[in-house]
N, C-alpha and C positions, 0 to 999 in steps of 0.2 A: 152778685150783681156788680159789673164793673161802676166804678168812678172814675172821672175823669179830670185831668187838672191841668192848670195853663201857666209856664213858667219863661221868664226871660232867658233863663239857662239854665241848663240841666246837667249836675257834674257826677259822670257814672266813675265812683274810685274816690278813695277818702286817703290816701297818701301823699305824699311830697309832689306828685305830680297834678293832683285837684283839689287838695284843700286851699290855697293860695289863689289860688281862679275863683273857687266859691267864694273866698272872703273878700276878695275885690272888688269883686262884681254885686256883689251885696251891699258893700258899702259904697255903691256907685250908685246905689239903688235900683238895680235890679230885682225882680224876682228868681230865686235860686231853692233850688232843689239839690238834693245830694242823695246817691244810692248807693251802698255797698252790699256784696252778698257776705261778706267777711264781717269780722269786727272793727270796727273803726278806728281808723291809724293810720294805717298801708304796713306794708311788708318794714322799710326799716326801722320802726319804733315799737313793732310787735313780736316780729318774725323775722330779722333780719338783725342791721348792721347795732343797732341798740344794745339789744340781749345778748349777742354775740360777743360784743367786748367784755361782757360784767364777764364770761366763761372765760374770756382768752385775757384779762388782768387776773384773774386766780392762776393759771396754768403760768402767767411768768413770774407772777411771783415763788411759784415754786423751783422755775427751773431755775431763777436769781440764787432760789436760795441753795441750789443742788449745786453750782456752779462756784461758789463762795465758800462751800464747807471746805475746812481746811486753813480757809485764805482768810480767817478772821471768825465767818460765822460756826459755832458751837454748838446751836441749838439743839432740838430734839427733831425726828423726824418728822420735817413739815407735810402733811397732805392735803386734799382737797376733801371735804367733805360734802358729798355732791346735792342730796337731799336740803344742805343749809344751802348751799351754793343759788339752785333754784329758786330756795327761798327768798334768796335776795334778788335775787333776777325777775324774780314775781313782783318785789316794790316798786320797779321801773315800771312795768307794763302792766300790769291790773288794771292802772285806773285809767290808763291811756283812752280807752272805748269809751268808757261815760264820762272822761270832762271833753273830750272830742265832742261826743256827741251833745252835751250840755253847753258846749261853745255855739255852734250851730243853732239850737236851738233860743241862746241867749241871741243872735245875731240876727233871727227870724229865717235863717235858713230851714227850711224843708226837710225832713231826712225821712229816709224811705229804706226798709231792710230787706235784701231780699237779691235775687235774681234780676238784670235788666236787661231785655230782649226787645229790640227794636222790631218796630208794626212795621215804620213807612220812614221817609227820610226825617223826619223831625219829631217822631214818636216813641216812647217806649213805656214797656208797660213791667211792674212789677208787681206778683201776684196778682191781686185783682183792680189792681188801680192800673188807669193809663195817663201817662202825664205825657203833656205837648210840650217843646221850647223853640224859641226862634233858634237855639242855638246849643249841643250837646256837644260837651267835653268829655272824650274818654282816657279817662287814666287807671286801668284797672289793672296795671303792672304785669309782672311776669308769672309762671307757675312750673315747675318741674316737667319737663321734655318728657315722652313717652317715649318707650326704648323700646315697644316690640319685641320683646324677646317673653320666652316663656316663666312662669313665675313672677312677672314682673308687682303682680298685684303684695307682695312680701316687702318690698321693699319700703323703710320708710323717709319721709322728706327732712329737709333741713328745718323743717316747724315743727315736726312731730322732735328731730332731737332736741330742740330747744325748748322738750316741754318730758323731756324724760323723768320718770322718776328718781329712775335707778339707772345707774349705768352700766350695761353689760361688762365681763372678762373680754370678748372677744366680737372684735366690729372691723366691719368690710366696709369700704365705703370706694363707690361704683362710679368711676370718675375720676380726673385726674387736674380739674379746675381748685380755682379760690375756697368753694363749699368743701370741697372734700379737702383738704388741707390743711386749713385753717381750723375744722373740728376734728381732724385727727391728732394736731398739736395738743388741742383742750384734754379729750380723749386719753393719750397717750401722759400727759403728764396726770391726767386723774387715776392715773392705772392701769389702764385698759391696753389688752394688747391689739395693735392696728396695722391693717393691710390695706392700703390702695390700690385699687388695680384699674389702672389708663388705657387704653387702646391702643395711644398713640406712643412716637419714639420718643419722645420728650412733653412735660406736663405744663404745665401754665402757661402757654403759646402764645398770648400775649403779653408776656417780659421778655426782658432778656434774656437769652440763652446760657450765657457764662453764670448770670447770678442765678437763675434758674437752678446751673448744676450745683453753684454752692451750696443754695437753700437745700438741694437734696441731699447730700451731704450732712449737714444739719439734720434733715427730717430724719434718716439714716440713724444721726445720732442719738437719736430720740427713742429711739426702739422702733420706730414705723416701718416698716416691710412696704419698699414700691414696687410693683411688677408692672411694669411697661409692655409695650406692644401684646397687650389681653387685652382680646375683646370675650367679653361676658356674655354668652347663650343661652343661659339658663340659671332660674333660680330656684331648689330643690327643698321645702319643708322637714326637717326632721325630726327626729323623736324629740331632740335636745340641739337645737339652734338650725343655721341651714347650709345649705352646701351651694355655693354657686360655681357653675362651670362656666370654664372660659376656656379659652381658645390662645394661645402661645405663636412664636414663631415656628417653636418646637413640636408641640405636640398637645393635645388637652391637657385640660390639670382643673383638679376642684380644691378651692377653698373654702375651709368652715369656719362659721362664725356665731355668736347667738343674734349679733344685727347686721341688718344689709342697710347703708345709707345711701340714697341715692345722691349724687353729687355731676352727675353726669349733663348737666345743662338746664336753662331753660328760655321759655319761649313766652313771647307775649299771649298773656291768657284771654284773647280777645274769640275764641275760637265759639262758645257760646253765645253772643252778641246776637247772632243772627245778622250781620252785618248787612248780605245781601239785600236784606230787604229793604237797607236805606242807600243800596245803590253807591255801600263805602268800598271801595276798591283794596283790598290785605293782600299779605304774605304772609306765610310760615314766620315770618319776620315780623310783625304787623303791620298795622293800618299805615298806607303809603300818606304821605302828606306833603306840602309844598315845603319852601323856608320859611314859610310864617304858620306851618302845625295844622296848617289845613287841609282836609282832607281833597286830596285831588281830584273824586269823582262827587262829592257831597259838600257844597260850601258851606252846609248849615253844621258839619263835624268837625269837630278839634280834636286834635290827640296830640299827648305828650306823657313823657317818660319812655318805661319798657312798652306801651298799648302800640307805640310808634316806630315806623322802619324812616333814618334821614341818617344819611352818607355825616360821621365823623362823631353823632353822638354816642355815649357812654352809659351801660345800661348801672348808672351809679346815682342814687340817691341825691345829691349837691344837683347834678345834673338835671333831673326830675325835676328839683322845685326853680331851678333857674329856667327849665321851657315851663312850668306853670307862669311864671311871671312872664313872660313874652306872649303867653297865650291871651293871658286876662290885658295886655296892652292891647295884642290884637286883636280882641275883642268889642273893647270900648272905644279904642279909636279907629279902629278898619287898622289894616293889615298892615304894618309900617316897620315892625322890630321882627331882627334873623338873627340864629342864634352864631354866637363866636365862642367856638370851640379848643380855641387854641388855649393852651397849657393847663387843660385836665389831669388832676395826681390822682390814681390809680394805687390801692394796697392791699397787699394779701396779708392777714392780720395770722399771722405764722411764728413762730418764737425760735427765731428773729422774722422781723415783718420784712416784705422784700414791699418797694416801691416803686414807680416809674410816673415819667411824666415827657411829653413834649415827644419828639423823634424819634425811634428805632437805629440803629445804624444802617437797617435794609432799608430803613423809609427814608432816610435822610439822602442816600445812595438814588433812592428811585424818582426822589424830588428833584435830585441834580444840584442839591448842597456840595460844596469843596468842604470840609468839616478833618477838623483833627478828633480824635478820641482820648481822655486824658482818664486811665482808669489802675486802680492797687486793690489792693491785699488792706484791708485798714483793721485787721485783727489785732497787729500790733503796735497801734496808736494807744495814746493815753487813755483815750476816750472809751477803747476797748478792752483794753488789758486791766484797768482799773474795778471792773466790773467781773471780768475773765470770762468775756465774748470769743469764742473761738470763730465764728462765724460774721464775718464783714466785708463785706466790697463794694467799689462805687464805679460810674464807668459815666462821664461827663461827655456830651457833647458839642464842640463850637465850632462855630464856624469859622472858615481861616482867615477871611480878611477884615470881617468886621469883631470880632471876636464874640459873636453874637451867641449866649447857651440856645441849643436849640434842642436838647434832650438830655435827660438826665436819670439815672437807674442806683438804686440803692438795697444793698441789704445791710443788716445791722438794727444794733440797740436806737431806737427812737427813728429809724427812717420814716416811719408814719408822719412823722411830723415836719424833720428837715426835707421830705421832700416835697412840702409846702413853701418852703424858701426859694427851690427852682421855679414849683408853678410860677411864682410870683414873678421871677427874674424872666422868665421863658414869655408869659402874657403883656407882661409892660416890655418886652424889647430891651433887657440889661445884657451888659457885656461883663465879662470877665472883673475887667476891672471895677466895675461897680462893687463888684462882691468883695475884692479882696481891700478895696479902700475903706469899708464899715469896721468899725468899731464893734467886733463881737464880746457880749459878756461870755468867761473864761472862766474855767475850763466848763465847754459845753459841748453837744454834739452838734450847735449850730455853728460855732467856730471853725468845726471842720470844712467848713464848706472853703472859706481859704484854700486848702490847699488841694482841694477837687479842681477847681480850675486854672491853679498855676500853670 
């Protein structure tokens, strides 16, 4: 027997992009409801960028410490010991689900588990409950792209590696993005021998090109095997791991492995919704929406995060809960806040992490900036050599007459973090000179920024 329930807003997705909506609007006093078919979190505090680092800080402390033998360290052979490794990676995220869910519940929010499929425009029902809301916020993030190819059901995701027990001798990983890279590093420094195979002539298509090749270089050095321009056709079961065919400039060629990872894209997981039926207008991209997250064929839907397709946003976490907070303004006070996107930092968490932020040199070019490019080699800086970083570059962009950074590109020890110093400088409107007039604490790898911009 259905139930039926009546709520001010209804938030389908328990991540960065709707937990922040629900609790505002809660304690706006609203009635609020929240549905996940997942465990409650969202992708980066369970499945995502969280868990991911606990992996990718063991794998550089290892390669620190590979990199050092000789140069002071003496140790014994450092490894990863992968089964404790989870173990710890389990203290982060265990409990994330029940104090979420206990938050919620402590706040008088609603929570609802299950499947949510839209009746009519302001309806949806999970399992046998139907709940009404003046107003449904979808944030149900992204989910692994389906590739069409045969075997494809062998394949596992970036959740299921992040929950491996064991970690195979030999792992394919199908794709040539951020996912497959960043756990080939892990991967590869835990032992494991590692093949990426991209489709395309070059991988991570949203950096730069030149740090790009360096990072390959590095991943190279790592023991990683990249095969470019393979696209994968098939993926074959064996007695003892699997064989996936792929397709060359040259000629076919099979790869074996005991795992296949899928790393090859993904898409907003809005595709179950049933959308239609509330008359929401998607794409392969997702849910179309205005500048204020609303949906353009549906006023009574919101969407933000990856649920949402809007020219300039960033399918990155920070991102997510920053249109959450625009969403829950536009909410309570009708439609008034658009989001500004300018000087989002972007990192591929790789050992060395490669980062970016602000302009392209193609974008800067297609914008009709005049821009000089102020870009080295910073392997054999202090900052690098002290450490014995083989692999560093930076490549600055300003512009000519006001000396304005208007992009900014980094590979190297701690770029994750220095290149939160551009976002900064790129968002507020700093010039060169700004940077080089601060008083940096020394020797750091923030101090290098000095000499980026000179």
């Amino acid at each position: 027997m259905e139930k039926t329930e009546q709520f001010d807003l209804i938030v389908i997705g328990t991540g960065a992009a709707g937990s922040s909506v629900a609790d505002r609007c809660r304690k706006a006093g609203w009635s609020v409801a929240v549905i996940d078919e997942l465990p409650f979190g969202g992708t980066c505090a369970l499945r995502g960028c969280d868990p991911k680092k606990v992996l990718v800080g063991a794998a550089d402390l290892i390669d620190w410490h590979r990199r050092m033998q000789k140069l002071g360290v003496v140790t014994g052979n450092t490894a990863i010991n992968w089964e404790a490794l989870m173990h710890f990676k389990r203290t982060f995220t265990d409990p994330i689900p029940m104090d979420r869910e206990e938050s919620y519940k402590k706040a008088d929010i609603a929570v609802f588990h299950g499947t949510a499929r839209f009746i009519d425009k302001t309806t949806v029902q999970v399992g046998n409950t139907v709940l009404r809301g003046r107003f449904i916020h979808v944030a149900v993030g992204a989910k692994p792209m389906r590739l069409g190819i045969s075997g494809e059901e062998h394949l596992i995701t970036s959740t299921q590696f992040l929950e491996l027990a064991s970690l195979p001798k030999r792992i394919l990983f199908v794709g040539g993005g951020y996912i497959s890279f960043e756990f080939a590093h892990v991967a590869a420094r835990a032992g494991a021998k590692v093949t990426i195979l991209h489709r395309g002539a070059r991988p991570l298509e949203g950096f730069d090109s030149d740090l790009v090749a360096n990072l390959m270089e590095a991943t190279k050095s790592a023991g990683i095997a990249i095969e470019l321009d393979t696209a994968v056709e098939a993926i074959e079961k064996l007695e003892n791991g699997f064989a996936v065919r792929g397709i060359t400039k040259k000629s076919p060629k099979i790869f074996e492995g005991d795992l296949v990872v899928h790393g090859a894209g993904r898409l907003p997981a809005v595709d179950g919704l049933d959308l239609e039926k509330a008359d929401v207008a998607y794409t392969r991209k997702g849910i179309t929406v205005n500048k204020y997250f609303q949906s353009v064929s549906n006023p009574a839907v919101y969407a933000a995060g990856d649920a949402k397709t809007l020219p300039g946003s960033l399918p990155l976490t920070p991102v997510a809960g920053y249109e959450g907070s625009i969403v829950a303004t536009n909410l309570l006070e009708g439609n008034r806040l658009t989001p500004d996107y300018t000087g989002v930092p972007s990192v591929v968490f790789t050992i060395p992490p490669l980062a970016t932020v602000g302009l392209s040199e193609n974008g800067a070019r297609s914008q009709g900036f005049e821009f000089s490019v102020n870009t080295g080699d910073m392997s054999d800086w202090y900052s690098s050599r002290r450490i014995n970083a083989k692999h560093a570059r930076y490549k600055v962009l300003l512009e000519n007459k006001s000396r304005k950074i208007i992009g900014a590109h980094l590979l190297g020890p701690h770029a994750e973090e220095v290149i939160n110093l551009f976002a900064l400088a790129i968002r507020k409107g700093l010039v060169a000179s700004d940077i080089e007039e601060m008083l940096w604490a020394y020797p750091t790898h923030a101090s290098d920024t000095n000499y980026m911009v000179e």
